[in-house]
C-alpha positions as CSV (number, residue, x, y, z in Angstrom):
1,X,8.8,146.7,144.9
2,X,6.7,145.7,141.6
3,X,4.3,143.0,141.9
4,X,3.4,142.5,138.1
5,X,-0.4,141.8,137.4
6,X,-0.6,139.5,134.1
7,X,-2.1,136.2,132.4
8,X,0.2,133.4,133.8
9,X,1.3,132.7,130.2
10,X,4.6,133.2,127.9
11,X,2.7,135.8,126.0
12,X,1.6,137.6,129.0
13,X,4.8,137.6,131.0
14,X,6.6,139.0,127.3
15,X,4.2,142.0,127.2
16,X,5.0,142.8,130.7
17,X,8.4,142.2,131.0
18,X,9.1,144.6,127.5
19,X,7.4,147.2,129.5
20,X,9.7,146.4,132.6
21,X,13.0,145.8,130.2
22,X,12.3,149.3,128.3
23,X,12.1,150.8,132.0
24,X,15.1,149.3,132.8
25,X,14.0,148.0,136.2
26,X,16.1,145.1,137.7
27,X,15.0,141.8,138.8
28,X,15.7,142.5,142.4
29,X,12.8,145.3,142.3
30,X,9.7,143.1,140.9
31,X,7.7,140.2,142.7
32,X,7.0,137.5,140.4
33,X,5.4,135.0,142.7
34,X,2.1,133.5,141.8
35,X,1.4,132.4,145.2
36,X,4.0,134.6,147.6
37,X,2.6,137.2,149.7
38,X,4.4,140.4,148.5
39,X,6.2,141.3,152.0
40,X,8.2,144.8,152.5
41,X,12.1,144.9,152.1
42,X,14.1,146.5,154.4
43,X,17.1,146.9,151.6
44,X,17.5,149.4,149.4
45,X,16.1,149.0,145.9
46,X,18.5,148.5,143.2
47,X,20.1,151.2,141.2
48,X,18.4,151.8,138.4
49,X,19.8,152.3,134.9
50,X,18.7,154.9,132.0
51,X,15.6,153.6,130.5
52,X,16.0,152.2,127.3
53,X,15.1,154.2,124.2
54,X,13.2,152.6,121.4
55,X,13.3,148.6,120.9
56,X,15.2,146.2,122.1
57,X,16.5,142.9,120.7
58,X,17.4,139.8,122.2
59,X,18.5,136.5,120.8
60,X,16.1,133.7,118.8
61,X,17.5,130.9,121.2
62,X,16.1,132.9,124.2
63,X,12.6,133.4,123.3
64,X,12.7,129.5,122.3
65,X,13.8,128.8,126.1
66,X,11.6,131.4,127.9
67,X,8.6,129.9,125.5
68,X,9.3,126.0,127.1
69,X,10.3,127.3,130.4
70,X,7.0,129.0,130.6
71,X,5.0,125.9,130.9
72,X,7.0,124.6,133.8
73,X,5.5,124.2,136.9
74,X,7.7,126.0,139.4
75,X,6.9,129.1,140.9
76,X,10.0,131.0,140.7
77,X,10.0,130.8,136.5
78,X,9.0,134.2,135.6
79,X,11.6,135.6,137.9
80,X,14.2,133.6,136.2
81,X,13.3,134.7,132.7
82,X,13.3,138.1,133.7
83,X,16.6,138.2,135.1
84,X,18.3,136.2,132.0
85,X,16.5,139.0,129.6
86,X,17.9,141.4,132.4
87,X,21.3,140.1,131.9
88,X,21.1,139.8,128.2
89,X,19.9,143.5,127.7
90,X,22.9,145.0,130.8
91,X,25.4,142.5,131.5
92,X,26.5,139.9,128.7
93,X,24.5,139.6,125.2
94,X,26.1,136.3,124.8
95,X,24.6,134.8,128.3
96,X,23.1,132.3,126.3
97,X,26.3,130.8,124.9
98,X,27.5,130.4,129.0
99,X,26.1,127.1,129.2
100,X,27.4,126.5,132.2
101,X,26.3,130.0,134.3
102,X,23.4,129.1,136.9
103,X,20.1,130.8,135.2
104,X,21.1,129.8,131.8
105,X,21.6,126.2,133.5
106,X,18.1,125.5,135.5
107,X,16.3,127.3,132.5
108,X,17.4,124.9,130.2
109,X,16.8,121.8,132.6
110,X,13.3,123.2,133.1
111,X,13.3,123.5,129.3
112,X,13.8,119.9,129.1
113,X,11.7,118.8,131.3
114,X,8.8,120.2,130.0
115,X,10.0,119.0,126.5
116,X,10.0,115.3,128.0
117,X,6.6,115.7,129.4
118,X,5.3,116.5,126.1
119,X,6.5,113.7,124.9
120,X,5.2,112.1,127.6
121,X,1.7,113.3,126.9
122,X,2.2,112.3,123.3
123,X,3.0,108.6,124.1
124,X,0.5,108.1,127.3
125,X,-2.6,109.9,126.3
126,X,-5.4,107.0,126.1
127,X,-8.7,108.0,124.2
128,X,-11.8,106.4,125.1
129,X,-14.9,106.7,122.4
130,X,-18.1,108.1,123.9
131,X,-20.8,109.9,122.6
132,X,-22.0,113.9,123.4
133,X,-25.0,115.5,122.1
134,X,-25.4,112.9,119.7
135,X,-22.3,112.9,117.8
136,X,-18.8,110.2,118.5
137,X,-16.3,112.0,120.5
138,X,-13.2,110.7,122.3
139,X,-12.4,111.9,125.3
140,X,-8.8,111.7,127.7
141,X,-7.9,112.0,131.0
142,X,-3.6,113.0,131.3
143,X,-1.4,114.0,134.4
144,X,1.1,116.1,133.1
145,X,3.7,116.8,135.3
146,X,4.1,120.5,133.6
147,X,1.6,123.0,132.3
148,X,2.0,121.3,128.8
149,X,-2.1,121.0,127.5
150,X,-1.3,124.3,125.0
151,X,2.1,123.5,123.7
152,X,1.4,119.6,123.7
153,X,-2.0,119.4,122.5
154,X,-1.9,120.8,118.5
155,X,0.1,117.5,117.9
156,X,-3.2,115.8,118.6
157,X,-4.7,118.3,116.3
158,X,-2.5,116.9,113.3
159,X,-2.6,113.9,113.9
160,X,-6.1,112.6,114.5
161,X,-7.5,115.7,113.2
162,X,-10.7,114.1,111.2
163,X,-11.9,113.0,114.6
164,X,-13.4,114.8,117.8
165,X,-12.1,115.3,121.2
166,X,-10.8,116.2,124.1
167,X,-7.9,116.0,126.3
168,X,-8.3,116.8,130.6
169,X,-5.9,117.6,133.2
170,X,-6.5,119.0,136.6
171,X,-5.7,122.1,135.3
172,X,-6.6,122.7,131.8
173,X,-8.2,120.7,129.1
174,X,-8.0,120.9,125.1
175,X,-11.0,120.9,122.7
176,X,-10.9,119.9,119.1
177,X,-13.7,120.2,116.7
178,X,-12.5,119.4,113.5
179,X,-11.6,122.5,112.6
180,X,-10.1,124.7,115.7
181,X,-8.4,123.9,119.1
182,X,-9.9,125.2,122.2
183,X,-9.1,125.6,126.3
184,X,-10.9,125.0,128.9
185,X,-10.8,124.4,132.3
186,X,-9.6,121.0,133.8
187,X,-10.8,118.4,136.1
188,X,-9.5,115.5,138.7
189,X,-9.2,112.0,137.7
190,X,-11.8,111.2,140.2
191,X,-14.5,113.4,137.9
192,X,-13.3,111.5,134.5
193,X,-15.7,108.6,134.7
194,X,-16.2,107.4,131.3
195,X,-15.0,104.1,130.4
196,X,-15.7,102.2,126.8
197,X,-14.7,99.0,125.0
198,X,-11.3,100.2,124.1
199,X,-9.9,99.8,127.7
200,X,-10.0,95.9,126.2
201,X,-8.5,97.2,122.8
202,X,-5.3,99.1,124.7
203,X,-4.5,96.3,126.3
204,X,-4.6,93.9,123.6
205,X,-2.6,96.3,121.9
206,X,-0.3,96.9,125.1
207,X,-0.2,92.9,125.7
208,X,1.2,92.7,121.5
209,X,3.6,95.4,122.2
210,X,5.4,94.7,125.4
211,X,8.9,95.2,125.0
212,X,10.9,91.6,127.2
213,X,13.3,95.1,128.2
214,X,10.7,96.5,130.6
215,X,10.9,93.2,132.6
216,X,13.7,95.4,134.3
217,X,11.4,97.1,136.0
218,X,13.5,100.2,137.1
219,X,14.0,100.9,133.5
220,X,10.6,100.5,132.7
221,X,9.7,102.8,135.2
222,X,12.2,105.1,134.0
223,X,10.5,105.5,130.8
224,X,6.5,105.0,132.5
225,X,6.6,106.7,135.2
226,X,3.8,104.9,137.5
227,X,2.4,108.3,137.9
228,X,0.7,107.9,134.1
229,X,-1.0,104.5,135.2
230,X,-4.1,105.2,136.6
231,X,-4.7,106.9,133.2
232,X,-4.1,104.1,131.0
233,X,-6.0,100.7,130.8
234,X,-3.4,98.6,129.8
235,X,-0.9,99.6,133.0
236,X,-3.6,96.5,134.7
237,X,-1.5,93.8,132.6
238,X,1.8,94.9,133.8
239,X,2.5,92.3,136.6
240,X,0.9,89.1,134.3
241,X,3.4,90.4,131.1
242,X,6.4,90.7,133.4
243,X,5.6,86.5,134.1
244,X,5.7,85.5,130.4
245,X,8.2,84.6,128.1
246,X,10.3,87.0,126.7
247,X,10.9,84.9,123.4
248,X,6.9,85.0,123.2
249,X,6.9,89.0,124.2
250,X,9.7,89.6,121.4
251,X,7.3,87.6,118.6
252,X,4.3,89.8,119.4
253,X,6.1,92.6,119.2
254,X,7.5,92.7,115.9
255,X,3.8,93.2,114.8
256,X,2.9,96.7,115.9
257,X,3.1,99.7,114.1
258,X,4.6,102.4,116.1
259,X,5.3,105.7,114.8
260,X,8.6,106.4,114.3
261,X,11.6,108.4,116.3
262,X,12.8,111.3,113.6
263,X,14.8,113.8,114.4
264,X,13.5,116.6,111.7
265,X,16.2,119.1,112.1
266,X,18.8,116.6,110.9
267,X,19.8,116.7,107.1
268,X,17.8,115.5,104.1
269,X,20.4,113.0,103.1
270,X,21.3,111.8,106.7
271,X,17.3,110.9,106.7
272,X,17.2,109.2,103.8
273,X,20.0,107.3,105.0
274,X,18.0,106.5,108.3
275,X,14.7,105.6,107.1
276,X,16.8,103.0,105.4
277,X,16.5,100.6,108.9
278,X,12.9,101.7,110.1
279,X,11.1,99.2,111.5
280,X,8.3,101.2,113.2
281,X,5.6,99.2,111.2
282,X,5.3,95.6,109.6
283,X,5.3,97.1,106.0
284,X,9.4,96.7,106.1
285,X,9.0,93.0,106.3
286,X,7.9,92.5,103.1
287,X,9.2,95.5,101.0
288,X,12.3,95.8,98.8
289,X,13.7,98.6,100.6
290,X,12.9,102.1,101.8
291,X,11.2,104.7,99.0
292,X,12.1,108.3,100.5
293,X,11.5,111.1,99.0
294,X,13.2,112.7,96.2
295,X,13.9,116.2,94.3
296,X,15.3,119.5,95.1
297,X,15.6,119.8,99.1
298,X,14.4,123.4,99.0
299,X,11.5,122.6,96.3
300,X,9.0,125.1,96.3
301,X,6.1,122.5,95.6
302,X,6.1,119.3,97.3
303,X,4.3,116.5,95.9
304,X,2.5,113.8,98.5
305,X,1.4,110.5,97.0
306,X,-0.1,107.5,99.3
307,X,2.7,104.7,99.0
308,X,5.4,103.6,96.3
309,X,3.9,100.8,93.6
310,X,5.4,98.2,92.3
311,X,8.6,99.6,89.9
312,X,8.9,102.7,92.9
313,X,9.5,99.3,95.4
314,X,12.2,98.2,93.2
315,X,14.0,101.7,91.8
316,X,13.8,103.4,95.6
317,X,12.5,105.9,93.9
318,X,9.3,107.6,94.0
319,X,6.2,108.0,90.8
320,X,8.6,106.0,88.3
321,X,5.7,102.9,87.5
322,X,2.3,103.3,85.8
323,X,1.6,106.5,88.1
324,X,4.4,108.3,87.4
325,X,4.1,108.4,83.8
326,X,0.6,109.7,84.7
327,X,1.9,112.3,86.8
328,X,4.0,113.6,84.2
329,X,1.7,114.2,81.4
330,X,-0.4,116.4,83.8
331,X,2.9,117.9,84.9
332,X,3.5,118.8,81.6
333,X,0.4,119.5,80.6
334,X,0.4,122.6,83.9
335,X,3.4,124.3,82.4
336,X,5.4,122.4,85.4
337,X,8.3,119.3,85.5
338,X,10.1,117.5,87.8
339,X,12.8,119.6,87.5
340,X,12.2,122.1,90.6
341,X,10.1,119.7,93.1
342,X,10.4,117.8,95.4
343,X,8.0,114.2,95.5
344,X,7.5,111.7,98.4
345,X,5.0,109.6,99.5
346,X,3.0,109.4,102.9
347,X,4.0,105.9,103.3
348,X,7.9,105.0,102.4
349,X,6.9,101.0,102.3
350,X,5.2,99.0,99.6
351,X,2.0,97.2,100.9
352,X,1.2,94.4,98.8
353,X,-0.1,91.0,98.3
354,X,0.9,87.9,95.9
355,X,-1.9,87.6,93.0
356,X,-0.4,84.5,91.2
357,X,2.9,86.5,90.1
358,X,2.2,89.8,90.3
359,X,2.2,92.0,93.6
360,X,-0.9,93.9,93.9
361,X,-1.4,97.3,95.4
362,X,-3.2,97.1,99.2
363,X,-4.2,100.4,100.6
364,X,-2.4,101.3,104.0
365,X,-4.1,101.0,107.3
366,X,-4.4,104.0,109.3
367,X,-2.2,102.6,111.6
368,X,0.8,102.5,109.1
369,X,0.2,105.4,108.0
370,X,0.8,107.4,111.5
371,X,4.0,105.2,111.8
372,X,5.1,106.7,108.7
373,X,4.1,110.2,109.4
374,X,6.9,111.7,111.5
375,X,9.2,110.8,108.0
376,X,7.1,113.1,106.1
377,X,6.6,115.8,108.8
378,X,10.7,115.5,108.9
379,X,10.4,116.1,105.2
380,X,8.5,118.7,105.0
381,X,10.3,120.5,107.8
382,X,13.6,120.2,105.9
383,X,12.1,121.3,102.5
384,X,10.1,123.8,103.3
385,X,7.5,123.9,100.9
386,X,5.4,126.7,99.8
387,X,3.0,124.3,98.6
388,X,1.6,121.1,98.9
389,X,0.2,118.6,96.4
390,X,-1.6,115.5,98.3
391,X,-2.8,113.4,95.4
392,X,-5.0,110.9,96.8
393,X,-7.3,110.6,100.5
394,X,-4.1,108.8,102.5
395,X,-1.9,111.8,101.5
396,X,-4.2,114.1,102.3
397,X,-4.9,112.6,105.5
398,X,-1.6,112.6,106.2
399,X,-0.8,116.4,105.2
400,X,-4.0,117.4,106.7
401,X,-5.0,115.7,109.5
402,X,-8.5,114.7,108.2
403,X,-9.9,112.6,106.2
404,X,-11.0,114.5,103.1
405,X,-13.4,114.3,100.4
406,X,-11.1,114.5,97.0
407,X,-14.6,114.6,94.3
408,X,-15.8,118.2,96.4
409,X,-12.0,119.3,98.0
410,X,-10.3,118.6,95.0
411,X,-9.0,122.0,93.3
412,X,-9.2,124.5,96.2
413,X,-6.3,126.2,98.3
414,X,-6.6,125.1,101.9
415,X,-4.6,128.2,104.0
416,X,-5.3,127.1,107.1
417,X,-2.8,124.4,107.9
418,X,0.7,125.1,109.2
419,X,3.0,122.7,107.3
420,X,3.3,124.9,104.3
421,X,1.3,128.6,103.2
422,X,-1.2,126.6,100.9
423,X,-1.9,123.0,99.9
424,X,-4.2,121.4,97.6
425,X,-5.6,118.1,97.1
426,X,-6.3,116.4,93.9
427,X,-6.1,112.9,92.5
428,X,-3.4,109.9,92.6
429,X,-2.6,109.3,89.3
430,X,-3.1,105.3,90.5
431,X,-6.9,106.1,90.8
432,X,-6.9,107.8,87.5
433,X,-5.8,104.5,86.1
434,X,-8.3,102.7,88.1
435,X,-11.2,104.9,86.8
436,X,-14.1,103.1,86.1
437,X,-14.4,104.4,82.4
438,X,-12.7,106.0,79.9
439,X,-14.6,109.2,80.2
440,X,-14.0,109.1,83.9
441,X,-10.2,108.7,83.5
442,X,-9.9,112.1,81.2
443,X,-11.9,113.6,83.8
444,X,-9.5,113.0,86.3
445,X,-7.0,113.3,84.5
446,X,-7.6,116.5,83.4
447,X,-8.8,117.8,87.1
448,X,-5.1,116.7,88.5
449,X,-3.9,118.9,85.6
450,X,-6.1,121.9,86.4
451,X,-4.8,121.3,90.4
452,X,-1.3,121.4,89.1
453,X,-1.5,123.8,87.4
454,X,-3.7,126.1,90.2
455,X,-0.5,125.6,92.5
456,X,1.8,127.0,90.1
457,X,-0.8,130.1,90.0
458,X,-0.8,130.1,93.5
459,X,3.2,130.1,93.7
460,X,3.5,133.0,91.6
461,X,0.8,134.9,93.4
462,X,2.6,134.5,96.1
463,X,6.0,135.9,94.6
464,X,4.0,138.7,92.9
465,X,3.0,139.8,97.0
466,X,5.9,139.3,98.4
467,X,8.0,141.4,95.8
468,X,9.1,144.9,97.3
């Protein structure tokens, strides 16, 4: 009998169980337990088959599931995984098409399990501002049912990543410094003692939110489990909501922003057609209609703005006003056109407010902009970009993370970020016709040319290092 030694991890059980696979041992020969004693068999060990020679393949949807499954907290995962790569490699290549055989079955419920707990994690996680060695931090305490700090936590990274802090569980905690994420041990609730002045914030929030469904409180608890409570401040206000009126409850709700539900691996088209009837924030109240984006789906070059303008609110499409025409003479000027890319905005509403009879431009709160992200992250995802173009700070907050500084990050190649293989910030064409001068408009004007055209460099670089 085998008793693997490795890190309890999906990367550390892979390494292993290649070895293992290439040796052709069977399941029935190795002790996966983490907590087991290994205890002697009286049966006869397995018959072994020829050991494999060279490398072996096994299906994309497998290493998916043995990824999700290997954050689930049950003891006997690793033993499954082994024996559905096992199978896959000896038995049946297609096991993962037999929805309904018994390993394929409980590793896919454990799959989704610890796919709803990150979820979870996303939607329960309650920062709380403090301050360490000086500098503002925000700090979380989370029960997670699963093992799900490492695969849940880099959403936290994108999306309040011009901010630090970090995220505890009894097990493991996440780090962020504005720049990487980093794992350490956990903690106990009872150790997490910091408390601040947003406690009162959450629940104000949490009072203006309260959907009149949870009154049923079996659905409620369906959706928030009472496990997550002791975590979250506004949990204390559950009782006093469930006595008010529901007519009042339905009122407060409709003005939260939320971010909202997008499935990204559906179609371009059938998410334009969707984002049509979002409601996550109040900005849909008072625009014309949805702006999505717009150009060739597998565009090479993406271009981000902040939010449509005026003419965009009434065409439903994006840079056609003032800013567009800007964005086309520095097109131009680059060597590049429309023709080829694809251009959206990081928030598909127009904000705005009644200046006699003209509807004036008002920058988006962060808030709206985070209810408007998961559109562009579908975006993106769908497209595929090679690279981004964020023209303005709320674009490139929203591609990056962070808040950035456009007069000394304008014009570089930023590598580092996942949601395409370069992107580069520059200016909205709306603040080059806001420039305080003359002088200061060229400037701009020409700099948003010069970043143009340094992603069409940067394309072709590419090509010329890909090219066999």
């Amino acid at each position: 009998m085998i008793q693997p030694q490795f890190e309890k991890t999906f990367e550390g059980w892979r390494g292993v169980a290649r070895d293992l696979i290439q040796k052709s041992i069977p399941p029935g020969d190795i002790h996966w337990s983490e907590s087991l004693p290994l205890l002697i068999s009286d049966t006869q060990p397995a018959q072994k088959r020829k050991p494999l020679s060279g490398r072996f393949v096994v299906p994309a949807e497998f290493l998916d599931l043995a990824e999700a499954v290997a954050y689930a907290r049950d003891e006997d995962r690793w033993d499954l995984l082994y024996r559905i790569l096992y199978r896959l490699q000896f038995e049946n290549p297609n096991l993962m098409k037999i929805a309904v055989d018994p390993d394929i079955h409980q590793a896919q419920l454990l799959q989704k399990a610890v796919r709803r707990d990150i979820h979870k994690m996303h939607a329960f996680v309650r920062f709380k501002k403090t301050t360490i060695e000086g500098e503002e931090a925000y700090v979380a305490w989370h029960k997670a049912e699963h093992l799900t700090v490492r695969p849940g936590t880099p959403f936290f990274a994108r999306r309040f990543g011009d901010r630090r802090w970090s995220i505890f569980t009894p097990e493991e905690s996440a780090h962020w410094d504005l720049k990487t994420l980093t794992f350490g041990p956990g903690m106990e609730q009872h150790q997490f003692t910091t408390v601040d002045q947003w406690d009162d914030v959450w629940k104000t929030y949490y009072k203006s939110i309260f959907n009149p469904a949870r009154i049923k409180i079996k659905m409620m608890k369906s959706e928030m489990s009472p496990k997550y409570w002791a975590s979250m401040p506004e949990t204390s206000l559950i009782h006093e909501l469930v006595r008010e009126s529901p007519k009042r409850l339905q009122q407060m709700a409709l003005n939260h922003n939320r971010a909202a539900v997008v499935d990204p691996s559906l179609p371009l088209a059938q998410l334009r057609e969707l984002s049509k009837s979002c409601t996550a924030c109040p900005l849909f109240g008072h625009a014309t209609q949805t702006v999505f984006g717009n150009g060739t789906e597998n565009a090479e070059i993406m271009i981000v703005g902040e939010q449509p303008g005026d003419q965009e609110d009434l065409a439903g499409l994006p840079f056609v006003g003032p800013s567009g025409k800007i964005l086309d003479q520095a097109l131009s000027a680059a060597g590049l056109s429309r023709d080829g890319l694809y251009l959206t905005n990081a928030v598909k509403h127009f904000k705005w407010v009644r200046s006699d009879k003209v509807r004036l431009h008002q920058k988006p709160t962060g808030g709206e902009m985070h209810a408007c992200k998961p559109w562009l992250e579908a975006e993106i995802a769908r497209v595929k970009p090679k690279i981004i173009i964020a023209l303005g700070a709320t674009a490139a907050t929203a591609v990056m993370g962070r808040l950035p500084k456009i007069t000394t990050e304008r014009g570089k190649v930023f590598t580092e970020f996942n949601v395409a293989s370069a992107v580069i910030i520059s200016w909205h064409p709306a603040a080059i016709l806001r420039a305080p001068s003359e002088q200061e408009s060229q400037l701009r004007q020409s700099q948003l040319a010069n970043d143009l055209a340094l992603a069409k460099s940067v394309l072709q670089n590419q090509k010329l290092v890909t090219t066999p």
